[in-house]
C-alpha positions in Angstrom: 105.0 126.6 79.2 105.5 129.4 82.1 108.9 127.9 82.9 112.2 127.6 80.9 113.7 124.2 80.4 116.5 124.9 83.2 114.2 125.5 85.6 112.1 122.2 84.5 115.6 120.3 84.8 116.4 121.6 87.7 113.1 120.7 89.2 113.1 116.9 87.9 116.6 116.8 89.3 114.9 117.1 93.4 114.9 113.7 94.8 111.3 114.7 96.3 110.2 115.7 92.5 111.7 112.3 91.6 109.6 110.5 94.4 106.3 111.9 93.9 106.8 111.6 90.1 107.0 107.7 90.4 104.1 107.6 92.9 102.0 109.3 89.8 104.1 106.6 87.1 103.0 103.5 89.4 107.1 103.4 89.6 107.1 103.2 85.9 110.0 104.9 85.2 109.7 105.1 81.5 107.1 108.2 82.2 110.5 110.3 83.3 111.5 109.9 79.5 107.8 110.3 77.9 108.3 113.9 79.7 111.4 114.4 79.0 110.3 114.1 75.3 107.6 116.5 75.7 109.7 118.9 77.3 112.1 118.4 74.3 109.9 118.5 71.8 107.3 120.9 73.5 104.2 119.5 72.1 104.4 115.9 70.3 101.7 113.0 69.7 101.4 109.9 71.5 102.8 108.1 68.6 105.5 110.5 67.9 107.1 109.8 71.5 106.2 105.7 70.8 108.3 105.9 67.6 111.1 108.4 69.9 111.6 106.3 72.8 111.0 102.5 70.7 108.2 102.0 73.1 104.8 100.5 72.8 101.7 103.0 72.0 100.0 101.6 74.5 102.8 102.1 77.5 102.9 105.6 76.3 99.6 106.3 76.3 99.2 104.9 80.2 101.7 107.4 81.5 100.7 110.5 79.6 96.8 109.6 81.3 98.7 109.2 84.6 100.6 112.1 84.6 97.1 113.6 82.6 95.3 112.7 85.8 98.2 114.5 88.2 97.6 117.7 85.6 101.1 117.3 84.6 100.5 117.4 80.6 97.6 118.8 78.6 96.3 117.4 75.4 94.4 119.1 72.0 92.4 116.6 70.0 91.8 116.9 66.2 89.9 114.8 64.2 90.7 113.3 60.6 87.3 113.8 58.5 88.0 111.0 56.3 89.3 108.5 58.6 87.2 110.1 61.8 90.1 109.1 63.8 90.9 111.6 66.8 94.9 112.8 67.1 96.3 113.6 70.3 98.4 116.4 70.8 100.4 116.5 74.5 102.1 119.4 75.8 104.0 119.6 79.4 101.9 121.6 81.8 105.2 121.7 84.5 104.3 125.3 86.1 102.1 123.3 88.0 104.3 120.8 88.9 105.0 122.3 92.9 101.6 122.5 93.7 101.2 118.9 92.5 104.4 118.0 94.3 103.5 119.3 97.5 100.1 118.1 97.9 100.8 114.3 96.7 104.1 114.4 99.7 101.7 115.5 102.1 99.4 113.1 101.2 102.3 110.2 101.1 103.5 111.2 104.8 100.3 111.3 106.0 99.6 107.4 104.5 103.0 106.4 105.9 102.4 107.8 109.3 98.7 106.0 109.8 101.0 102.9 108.2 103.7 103.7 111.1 100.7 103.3 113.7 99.5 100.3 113.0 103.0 98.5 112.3 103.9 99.8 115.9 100.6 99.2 117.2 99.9 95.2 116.3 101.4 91.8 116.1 102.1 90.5 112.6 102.2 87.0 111.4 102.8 86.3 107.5 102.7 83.0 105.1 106.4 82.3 103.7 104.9 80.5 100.5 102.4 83.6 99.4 104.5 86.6 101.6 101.1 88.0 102.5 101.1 90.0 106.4 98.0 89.7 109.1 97.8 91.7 111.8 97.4 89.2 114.5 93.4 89.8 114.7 93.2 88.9 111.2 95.6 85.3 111.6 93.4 84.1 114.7 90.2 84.7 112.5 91.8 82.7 109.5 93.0 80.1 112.2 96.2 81.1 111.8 96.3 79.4 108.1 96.8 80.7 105.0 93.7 81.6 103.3 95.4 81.6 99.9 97.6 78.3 100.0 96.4 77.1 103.7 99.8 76.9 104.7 101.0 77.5 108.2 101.3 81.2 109.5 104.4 82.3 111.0 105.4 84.9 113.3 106.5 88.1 111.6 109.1 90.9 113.1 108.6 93.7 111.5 111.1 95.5 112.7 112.9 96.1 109.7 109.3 97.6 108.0 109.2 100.1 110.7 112.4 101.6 109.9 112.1 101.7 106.1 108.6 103.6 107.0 110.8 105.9 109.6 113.2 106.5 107.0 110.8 107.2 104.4 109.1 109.3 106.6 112.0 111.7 107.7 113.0 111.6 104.0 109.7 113.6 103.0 109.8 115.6 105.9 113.4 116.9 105.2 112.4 117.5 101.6 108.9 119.2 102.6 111.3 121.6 104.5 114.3 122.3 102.1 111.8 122.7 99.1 109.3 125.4 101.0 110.6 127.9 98.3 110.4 125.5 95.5 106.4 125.4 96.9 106.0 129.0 97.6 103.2 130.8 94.5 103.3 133.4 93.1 100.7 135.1 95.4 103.5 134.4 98.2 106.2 135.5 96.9 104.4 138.6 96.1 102.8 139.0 99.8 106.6 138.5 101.3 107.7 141.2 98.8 105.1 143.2 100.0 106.0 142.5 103.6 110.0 143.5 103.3 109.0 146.5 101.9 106.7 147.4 105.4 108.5 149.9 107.6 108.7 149.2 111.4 
């Protein structure tokens, strides 16, 4: 692990981090304590954290292939010879964790501002029994009935959506901006160094 625990806290600490993180989790926010574990521990099998945190193997092993996928933890395998079961070894691959941070907030405002268009751009009508939302296109096709229950669709304001997707929206912008050292590499802290040290 390139970076010491502190700056791993600090790091999970950043409402951004925090965000992102329970993008990768699905919002499952048990993942926060299967890397806090790790983190802990440093390297640990997948049943060692079950037994750790009292929760099921099968949870844990969901979030350690989400945050797997993100490249947030590593694994080693080793297989028994007599049983010719495999064992799992995860580690915390944090030093990554920036990149991975920065790319998935870009890719969240960019979702929320195509969402932001089309809540702006349409008419919305919804079914109060199955609290499922057609653009207005989409009601006039179905008749504007239900195709789930047939019940009768009613107009929707969405007024309220459009703020919570503004608000979510400035949110990752502000963050994007405060955190731009928190994002910086190496190679650019390097080239800036490089840069104060040019003479007019």
């Amino acid at each position: 692990m390139a970076l010491s625990k502190e700056e791993i806290y600090t790091m999970l600490d950043n409402p951004l981090v925090q965000q992102v993180l329970l993008e990768i989790l699905d919002d499952d926010i048990n993942g926060f304590d299967v890397l806090m574990v790790l983190i802990d521990l440093v390297e640990a099998t997948d049943d060692e954290i079950s037994r750790h945190l009292n929760l099921k193997l099968n949870t844990v092993r969901k979030l350690l292939y989400k945050l797997y996928d993100a490249r947030l933890v590593n694994y080693d395998r080793e297989k028994d010879e007599e049983s010719n079961w495999y064992t799992y070894t995860w580690k915390p691959a944090l030093d990554k964790l920036p990149e991975v941070v920065k790319r998935k907030a870009q890719d969240m405002l960019k979702k929320l501002r195509e969402q932001l268009v089309i809540e702006e751009g349409n008419m919305f009508f919804y079914c109060p029994k199955c609290e499922i939302k057609y653009i207005f296109e989409e009601a006039m096709d179905y008749g504007f009935r239900c195709p789930q229950c047939d019940g009768i669709l009613k107009e929707y304001d969405n007024k309220r959506d459009i703020k919570i997707l503004k608000d979510q929206i400035m949110f990752l912008e502000e963050e994007l901006q405060l955190n731009k050292p928190f994002f910086s590499t190496e190679a650019d802290k390097s080239k800036n160094r490089k840069n104060t040290n040019v003479i007019a």
